[in-house]
C-alpha positions as CSV (number, residue, x, y, z in Angstrom):
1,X,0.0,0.0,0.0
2,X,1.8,3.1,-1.2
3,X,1.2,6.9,0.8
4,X,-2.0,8.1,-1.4
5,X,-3.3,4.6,-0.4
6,X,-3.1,4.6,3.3
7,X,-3.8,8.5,3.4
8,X,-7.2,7.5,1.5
9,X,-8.0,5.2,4.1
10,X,-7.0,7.4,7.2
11,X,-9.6,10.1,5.4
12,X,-12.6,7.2,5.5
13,X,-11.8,6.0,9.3
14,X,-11.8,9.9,10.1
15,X,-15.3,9.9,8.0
16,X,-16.3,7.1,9.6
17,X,-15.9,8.4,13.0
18,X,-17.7,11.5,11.9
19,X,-20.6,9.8,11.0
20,X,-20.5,8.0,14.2
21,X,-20.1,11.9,16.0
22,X,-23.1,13.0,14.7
23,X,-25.3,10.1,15.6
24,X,-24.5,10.1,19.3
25,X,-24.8,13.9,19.6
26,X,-28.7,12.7,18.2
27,X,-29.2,10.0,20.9
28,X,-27.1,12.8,23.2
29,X,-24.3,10.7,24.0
30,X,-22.1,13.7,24.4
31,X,-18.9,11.8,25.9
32,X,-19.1,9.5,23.0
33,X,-19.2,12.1,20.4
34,X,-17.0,13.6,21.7
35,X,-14.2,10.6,21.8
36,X,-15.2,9.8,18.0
37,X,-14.6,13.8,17.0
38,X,-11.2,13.4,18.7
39,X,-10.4,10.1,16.7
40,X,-11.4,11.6,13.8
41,X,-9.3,14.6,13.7
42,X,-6.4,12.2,14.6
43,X,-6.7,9.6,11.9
44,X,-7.0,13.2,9.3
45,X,-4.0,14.4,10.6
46,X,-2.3,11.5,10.2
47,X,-3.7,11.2,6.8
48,X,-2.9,14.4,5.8
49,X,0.9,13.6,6.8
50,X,1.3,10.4,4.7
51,X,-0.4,12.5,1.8
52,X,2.9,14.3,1.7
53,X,5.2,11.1,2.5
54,X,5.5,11.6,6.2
55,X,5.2,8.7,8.5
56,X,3.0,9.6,11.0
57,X,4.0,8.9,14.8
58,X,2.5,6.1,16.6
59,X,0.8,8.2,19.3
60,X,-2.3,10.0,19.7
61,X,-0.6,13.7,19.3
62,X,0.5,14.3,16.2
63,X,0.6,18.0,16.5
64,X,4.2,18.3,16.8
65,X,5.0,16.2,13.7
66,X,2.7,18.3,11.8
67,X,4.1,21.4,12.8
68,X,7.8,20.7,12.2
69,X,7.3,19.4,9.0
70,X,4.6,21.9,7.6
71,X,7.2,24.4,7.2
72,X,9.4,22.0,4.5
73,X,6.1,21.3,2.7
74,X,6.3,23.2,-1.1
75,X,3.0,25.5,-1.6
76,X,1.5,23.1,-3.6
77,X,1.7,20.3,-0.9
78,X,0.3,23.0,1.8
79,X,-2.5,23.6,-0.6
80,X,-3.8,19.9,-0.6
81,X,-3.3,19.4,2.8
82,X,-5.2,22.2,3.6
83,X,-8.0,21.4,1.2
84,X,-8.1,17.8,2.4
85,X,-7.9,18.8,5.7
86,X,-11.4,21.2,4.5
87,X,-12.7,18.0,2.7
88,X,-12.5,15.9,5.7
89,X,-13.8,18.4,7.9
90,X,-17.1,19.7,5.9
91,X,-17.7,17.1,3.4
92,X,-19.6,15.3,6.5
């Protein structure tokens, strides 16, 4: 499984999980939705750094990765991962 590959399936987890959000914020399972938002964010983060050939770390935090590599990343790779990032985030 090459990087496009496993970023692709870090995007549908983080969809997944979404999905999952919104229905317990319906049945007002706020702890749960919340958890799932958290996961989700994570697994787009770390999508969005093997859509640029990063490996992402194995913990929970990515944050730091993210920001010491952004700055390396050529305009055109900052544009994707910021319009993936958008995709992920309103294409719920």
């Amino acid at each position: 499984m090459n990087n496009l590959e496993m970023a692709k399936s870090y995007l549908e987890e983080a969809l997944r999980r979404i999905r999952t959000a919104k229905q317990a914020l319906k049945d007002n399972a706020y702890a749960y939705c919340i958890r799932q938002s958290q996961e989700a964010v994570e697994l787009a983060l770390k999508g969005a750094l093997r859509l640029v050939g990063i490996e992402p770390p194995k913990w929970h935090d990515v944050g730091p990765v993210l920001l010491a590599q952004i700055s390396g990343f050529h305009f055109k790779r900052k544009f994707y991962l910021l319009y993936w990032c958008y995709c992920c985030i309103f294409s719920i």
